[in-house]
C-alpha positions, -999 to +999 in steps of 0.1 A: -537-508-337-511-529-354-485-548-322-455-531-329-476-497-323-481-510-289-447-517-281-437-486-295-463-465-276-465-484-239-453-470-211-458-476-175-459-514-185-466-539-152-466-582-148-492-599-129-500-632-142-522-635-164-528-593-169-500-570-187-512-536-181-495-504-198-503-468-205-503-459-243-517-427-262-544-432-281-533-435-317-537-406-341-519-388-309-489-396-302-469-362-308-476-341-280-507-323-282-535-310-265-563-334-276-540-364-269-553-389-244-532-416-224-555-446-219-547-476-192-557-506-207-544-546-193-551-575-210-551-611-200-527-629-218-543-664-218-582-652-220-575-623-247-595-603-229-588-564-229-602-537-206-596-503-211-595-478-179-604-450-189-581-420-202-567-388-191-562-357-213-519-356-219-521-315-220-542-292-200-564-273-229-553-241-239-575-210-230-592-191-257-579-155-266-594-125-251-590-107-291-602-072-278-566-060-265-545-071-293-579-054-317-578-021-300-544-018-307-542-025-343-570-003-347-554+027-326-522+021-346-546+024-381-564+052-367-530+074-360-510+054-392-485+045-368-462+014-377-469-015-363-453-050-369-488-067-384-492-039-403-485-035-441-494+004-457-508+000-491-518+035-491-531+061-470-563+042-475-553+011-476-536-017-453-530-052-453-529-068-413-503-100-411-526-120-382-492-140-379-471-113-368-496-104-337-477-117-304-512-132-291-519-148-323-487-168-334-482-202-335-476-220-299-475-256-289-513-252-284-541-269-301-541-259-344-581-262-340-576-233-309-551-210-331-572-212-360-607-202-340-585-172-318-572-161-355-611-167-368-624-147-338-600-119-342-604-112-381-645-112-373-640-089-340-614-067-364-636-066-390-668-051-370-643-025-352-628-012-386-660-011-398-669+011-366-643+036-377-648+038-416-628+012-429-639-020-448-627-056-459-618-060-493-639-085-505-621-119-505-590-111-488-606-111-453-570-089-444-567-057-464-587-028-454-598+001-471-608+033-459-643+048-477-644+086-480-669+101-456-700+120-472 
């Protein structure tokens, strides 16, 4: 890490000759998020020597989604063609779900790699439960659904 990262990144700096020891977040990490670590490192000004403390996790992880709730409800909303804010009617037999506009499922200050596997886990956990009640994916769009006609 270049210096003036350092000086721009140190906090909780502390003087005694010959260590300076400061807190910094590892680099790559310095907006806030959940995978950023603070490392305590001092370093002996007239031997060069550096020692790193160890590191603590800035954010506390965020939990994974329970996707069966905000599932259910999509699918009773399909099931009685009820409106429904994630919801798009293409035609009687066919909708488009917005994963976006689902409460549980919007952008938070959380972790993009935990959004993106809740939003992964819903579509597969949607998928299987339309398919449950008659309706399918339409190849490649992974969020339009169409309903076959029962033989």
């Amino acid at each position: 890490m270049a210096g003036h990262r350092v000086l721009d990144r140190a906090e909780d700096l502390s003087w005694s000759r010959p260590w300076l020891s400061f807190t910094i977040a590892s680099e790559g990490t310095a907006q806030v998020s959940v995978g950023a670590v603070s490392q305590r490192w001092s370093a002996n000004v007239e031997s060069g020597d550096l020692h790193g403390e160890g590191f603590r996790q800035v954010l506390p992880p965020v939990a994974a989604l329970r996707v069966g709730p905000p599932v259910e409800e999509l699918v009773r909303a399909i099931q009685r063609r009820r409106d429904h804010p994630a919801l798009t009617w293409l035609n009687d037999a066919s909708v488009r779900v917005t994963v976006g506009q689902m409460n549980e499922l919007r952008s938070d200050p959380g972790s993009r790699r935990t959004i993106a596997d809740n939003r992964k886990r819903f579509r597969e956990v949607l998928a299987r439960r339309m398919a449950e009640i008659g309706w399918q994916a339409v190849p490649s769009t992974r969020v339009v659904f169409e309903r076959h006609a029962r033989v």
